[in-house]
C-alpha positions, 0 to 999 in steps of 0.5 A: 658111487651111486652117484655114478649110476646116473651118468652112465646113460650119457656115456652110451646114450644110443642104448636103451635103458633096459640094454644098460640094466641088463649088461650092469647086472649081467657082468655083476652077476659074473663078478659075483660069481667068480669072487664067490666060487672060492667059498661057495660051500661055506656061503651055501650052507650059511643060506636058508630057503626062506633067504633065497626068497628074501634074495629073489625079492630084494634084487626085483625091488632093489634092482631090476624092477625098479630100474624100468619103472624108472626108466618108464616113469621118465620116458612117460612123465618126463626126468622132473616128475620122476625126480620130484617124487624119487626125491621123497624115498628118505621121507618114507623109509624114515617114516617106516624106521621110526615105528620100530622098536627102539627108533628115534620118534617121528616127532623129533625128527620133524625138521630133519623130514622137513628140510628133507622134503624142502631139498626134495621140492627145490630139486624136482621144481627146477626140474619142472622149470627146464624146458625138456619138463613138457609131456608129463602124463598120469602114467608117468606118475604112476610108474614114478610112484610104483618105483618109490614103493619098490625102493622104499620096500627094498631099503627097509627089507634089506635093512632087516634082513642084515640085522637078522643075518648075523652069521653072513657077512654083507660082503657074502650078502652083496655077492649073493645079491648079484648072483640072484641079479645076475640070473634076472638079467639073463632073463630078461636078456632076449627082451633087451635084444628085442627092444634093440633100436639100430645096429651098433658099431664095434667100438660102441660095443666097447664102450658098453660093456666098458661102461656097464662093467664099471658100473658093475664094479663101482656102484653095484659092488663097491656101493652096495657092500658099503650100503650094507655095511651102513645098514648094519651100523646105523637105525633105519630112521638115519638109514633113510636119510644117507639115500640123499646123498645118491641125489646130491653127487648125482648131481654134481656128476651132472654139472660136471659133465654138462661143464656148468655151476649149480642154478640157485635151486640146486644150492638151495636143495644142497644146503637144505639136504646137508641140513637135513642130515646133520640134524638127524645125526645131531637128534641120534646122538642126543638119543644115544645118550639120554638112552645109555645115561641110566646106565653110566650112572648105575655103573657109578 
């Protein structure tokens, strides 16, 4: 479902990337709203003040911000750059999981890492070999890691705050979030106005907000309450490797829709992406069971 997020820009390529952000968030906002309405007073109460902040900062990090870092990493560096080092954000949030209490340790989840990082490498270098790669700068480098640390900061927070907030349910979570969204959408709705290029035909307006509300539904709605189920089921050292699946159907979206097969490069990247999962669910479940082994035998 995240996926699809990436094939959206193609869909209204006359948009700007900030007027896509906006109208996504804004019409997540609004189904936030109404499907929030009929158990307003239940979920009010539930939420502290110290959530609401947490909220506010994981919609700017998960979502708002890091969007136009993106989008300034790209329009600066180039989509190679950008995706080379975006490619790494499993690498971190699985380094950042390790330290915590109870974690599978850093050392055995080395080759996991590694292919990890070899998938990211072979993505981000055929990248760099395509033609449209020219024109990358520092900046570019500098917004795409700037992105990297919001999004890595975002999956470990959120992470945590769902293993804290037992008594909301990710569904509750999930609509929260769009509703803060929603209200930094409507923020930054006069500056995507302003950053207009040209006038847009009716049926153009259609498609974006046809586009934007799918968007909204599928991967905003859909994703992120499936994100957060998964947050809630499994350690954050294997949290962070199911981000590399955004990657892979990224990309298959991106064959389909440019009607070609994936170069050596790519199949390489998804053979060593599947690798690299499979491993680090094979060292959880060995974890798993050296860690409730004492306890099957004390039963005994």
């Amino acid at each position: 479902m995240w996926g699809l997020v990436f094939l959206a820009p193609e869909l209204v390529r006359s948009f700007a990337p900030l007027q896509l952000s906006v109208g996504r968030y804004l019409a997540y906002g609004l189904i936030a709203v109404i499907l929030s309405a009929p158990r307003w007073n239940r979920v009010f109460y539930a939420v502290k003040f110290q959530d609401w902040k947490a909220l506010f900062w994981l919609s700017l990090f998960g979502n708002t911000l890091y969007y136009v870092l993106v989008s300034s990493a790209v329009h600066a560096g180039g989509i190679a750059l950008t995706s080379l080092v975006l490619g790494f954000m499993p690498v971190a949030v699985t380094i950042i999981g390790s330290r915590d209490k109870g974690a599978v340790p850093l050392r055995s989840l080395l080759p996991s890492l590694g292919l990890c990082a070899a998938g990211a490498v072979c993505i981000g270098w055929q990248a760099l070999t395509m033609p449209s790669s020219s024109g990358q700068s520092v900046m570019g480098l500098v917004y795409a890691l700037a992105a990297l640390t919001c999004w890595t900061t975002y999956a470990v927070w959120n992470s945590r705050c769902l293993m804290r907030l037992h008594h909301l349910s990710v569904h509750d979570w999930n609509l929260l979030t769009g509703l803060v969204t929603g209200g930094q959408a409507v923020v930054l709705l006069p500056i995507a106005v302003l950053v207009s290029s040209g006038s847009h035909s009716l049926p153009e307006w259609g498609r974006f907000a046809l586009v934007s509300a799918s968007v909204a539904v599928i991967a905003s709605l859909f994703g992120n309450a499936l994100w957060n189920r998964m947050s809630r089921l499994l350690p954050l050292t294997m949290t962070g490797q199911m981000i590399l699946f955004e990657t892979l159907f990224g990309l298959t979206y991106g064959f389909l829709w440019e009607q070609r097969a994936p170069r050596v490069l790519e199949m390489a990247a998804f053979a060593l992406v599947i690798g690299s999962v499979l491993s680090c669910v094979a060292v959880h479940r060995r974890y798993s069971a050296r860690e409730t082994l004492p306890v099957m035998d004390l039963a005994a």
